[in-house]
N, C-alpha and C positions, 0 to 999 in steps of 0.2 A: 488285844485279844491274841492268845497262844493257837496257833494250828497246830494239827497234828502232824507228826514227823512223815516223812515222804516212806514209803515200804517199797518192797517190790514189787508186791501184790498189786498195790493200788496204781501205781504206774505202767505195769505190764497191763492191767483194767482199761486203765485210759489211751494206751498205745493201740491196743489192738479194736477199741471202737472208734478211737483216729481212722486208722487204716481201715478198718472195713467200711465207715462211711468213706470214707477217700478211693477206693480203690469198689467198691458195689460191690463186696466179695466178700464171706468172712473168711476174720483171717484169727489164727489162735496163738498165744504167745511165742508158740517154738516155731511158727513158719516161717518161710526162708523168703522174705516176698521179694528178692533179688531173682535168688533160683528160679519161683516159682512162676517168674513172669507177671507177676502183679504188678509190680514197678519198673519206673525206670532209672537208671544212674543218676539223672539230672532231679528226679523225685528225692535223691538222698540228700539233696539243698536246703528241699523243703522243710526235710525230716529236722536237718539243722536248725533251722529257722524255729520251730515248731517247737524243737526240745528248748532250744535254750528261753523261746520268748514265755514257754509256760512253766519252767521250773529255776528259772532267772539263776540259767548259769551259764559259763562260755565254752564251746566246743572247739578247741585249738590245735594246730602243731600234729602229734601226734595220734592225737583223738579222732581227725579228721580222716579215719578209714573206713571205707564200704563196711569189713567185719564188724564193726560198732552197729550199725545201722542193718543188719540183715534181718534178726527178728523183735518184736518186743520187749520179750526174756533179755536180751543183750542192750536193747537200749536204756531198759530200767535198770541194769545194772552201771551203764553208762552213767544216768543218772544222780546216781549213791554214788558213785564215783567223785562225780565232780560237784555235788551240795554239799555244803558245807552242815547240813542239819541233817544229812539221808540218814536210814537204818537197815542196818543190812538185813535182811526176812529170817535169818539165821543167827542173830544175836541174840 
């Protein structure tokens, strides 16, 4: 059975109702949940954890910066990044 391709859309979707159950707050795809006090540094582990066990890819090396992880928007594009199957919302 074919799934459909990973978007932006649908990842920044499911990121940000991660986080608003995770955090009791909602949170929108451009928010800064570092800035904005929602999170904590040690939560960015999770976030690791999180992306890679649900989009079955590895977060390595240089990928491993706070900036990845600040809002939605950046982590879906994290994402498309590193799947080998992602689509960029803009193709």
């Amino acid at each position: 059975m074919k799934t459909s391709p990973l978007t932006a859309e649908a990842i920044e979707s499911a990121m940000t109702a991660y986080l608003t159950e995770r955090t009791k707050t909602e949170v929108k795809p451009d928010d800064d949940i570092f800035a904005s006090g929602l999170v904590s540094s040690m939560f960015a582990m999770e976030l690791v954890v999180h992306l890679e066990s649900t989009y079955d890819i590895a977060i390595i090396g240089p990928e491993l910066k706070i900036d990845n992880f600040r809002t939605a928007k950046v982590m879906a594009a994290l994402v498309l990044r590193l799947s080998e199957d992602g689509v960029a919302s803009d193709a």
